[in-house]
C-alpha positions in Angstrom: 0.0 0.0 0.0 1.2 3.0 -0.8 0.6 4.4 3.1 3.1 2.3 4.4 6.3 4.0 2.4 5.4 7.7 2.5 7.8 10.1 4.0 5.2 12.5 5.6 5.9 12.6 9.6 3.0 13.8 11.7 3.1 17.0 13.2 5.6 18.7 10.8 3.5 20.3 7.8 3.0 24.5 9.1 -0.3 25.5 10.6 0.1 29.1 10.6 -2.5 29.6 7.7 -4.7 27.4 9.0 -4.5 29.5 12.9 -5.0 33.0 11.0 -7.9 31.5 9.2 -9.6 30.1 12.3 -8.9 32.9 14.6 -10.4 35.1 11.8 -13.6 33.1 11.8 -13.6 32.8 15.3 -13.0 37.0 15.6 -16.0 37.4 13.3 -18.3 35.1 14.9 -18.1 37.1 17.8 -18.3 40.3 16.6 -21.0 39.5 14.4 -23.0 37.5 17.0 -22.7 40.3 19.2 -23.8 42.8 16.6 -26.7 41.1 15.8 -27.7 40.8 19.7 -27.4 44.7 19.6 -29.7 44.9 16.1 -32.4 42.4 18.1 -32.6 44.3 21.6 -33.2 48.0 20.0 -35.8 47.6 18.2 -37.3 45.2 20.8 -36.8 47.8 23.8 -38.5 50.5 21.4 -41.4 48.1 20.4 -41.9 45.9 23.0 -41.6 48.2 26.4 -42.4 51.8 27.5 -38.8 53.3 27.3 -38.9 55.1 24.3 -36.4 55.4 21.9 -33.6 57.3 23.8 -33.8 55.4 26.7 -33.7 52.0 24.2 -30.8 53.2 23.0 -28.9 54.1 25.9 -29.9 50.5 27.5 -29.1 49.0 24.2 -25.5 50.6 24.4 -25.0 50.0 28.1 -25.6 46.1 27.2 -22.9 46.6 24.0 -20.3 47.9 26.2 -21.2 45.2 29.2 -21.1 42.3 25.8 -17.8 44.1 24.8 -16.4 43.6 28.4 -17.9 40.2 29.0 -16.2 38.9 25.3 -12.9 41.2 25.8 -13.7 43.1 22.6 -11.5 45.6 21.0 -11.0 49.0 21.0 -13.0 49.0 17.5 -16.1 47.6 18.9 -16.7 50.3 21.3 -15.9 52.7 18.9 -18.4 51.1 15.9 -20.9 51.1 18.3 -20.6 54.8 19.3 -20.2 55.4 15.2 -23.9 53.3 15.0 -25.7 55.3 17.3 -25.6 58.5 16.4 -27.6 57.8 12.9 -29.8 55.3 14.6 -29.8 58.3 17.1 -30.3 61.1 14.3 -33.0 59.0 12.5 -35.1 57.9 15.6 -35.6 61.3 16.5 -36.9 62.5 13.3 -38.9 59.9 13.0 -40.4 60.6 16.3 -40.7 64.2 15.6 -42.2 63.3 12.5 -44.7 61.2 13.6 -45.9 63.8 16.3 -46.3 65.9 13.8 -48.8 63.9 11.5 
């Protein structure tokens, strides 16, 4: 059989490409997953309880630094969620003032 004469030894071939490509995954699992959870508890706080939008947003970011904490997040995380409230910010309110307006 040709498995018994081959000159590959375990534990020699290089895994660096395959770490990098794992840890990248693994880095954008996270993030992503705890994205998402911020995307689902806005609108949810807005929709589903009597806070109101600023107060659903300030919750909602209070929970995305205590996720960034909890999953030792980067600087960037904390930052891109700043960056993503003020539109959802900016847009919330003039949808509110919009709609006590009509």
């Amino acid at each position: 059989m040709a498995a018994d004469h081959s000159d590959y030894v375990k534990g020699t071939m290089g895994v660096t490409g395959h770490k990098k490509t794992f840890g990248g995954f693994m880095g954008f699992t996270v993030y992503g997953g705890a994205a998402i959870a911020l995307l689902v508890i806005y609108p949810t706080l807005v929709f589903g309880t009597p806070l109101g939008w600023f107060a659903s947003l300030i919750t909602t970011l209070v929970i995305g630094f205590i996720l960034g904490v909890a999953l030792k997040l980067k600087g960037g995380w904390y930052v891109g969620m700043i960056a993503g409230a003020i539109p959802i910010a900016i847009t919330s309110f003039l949808l509110a003032l919009w709609h006590t307006s009509t």
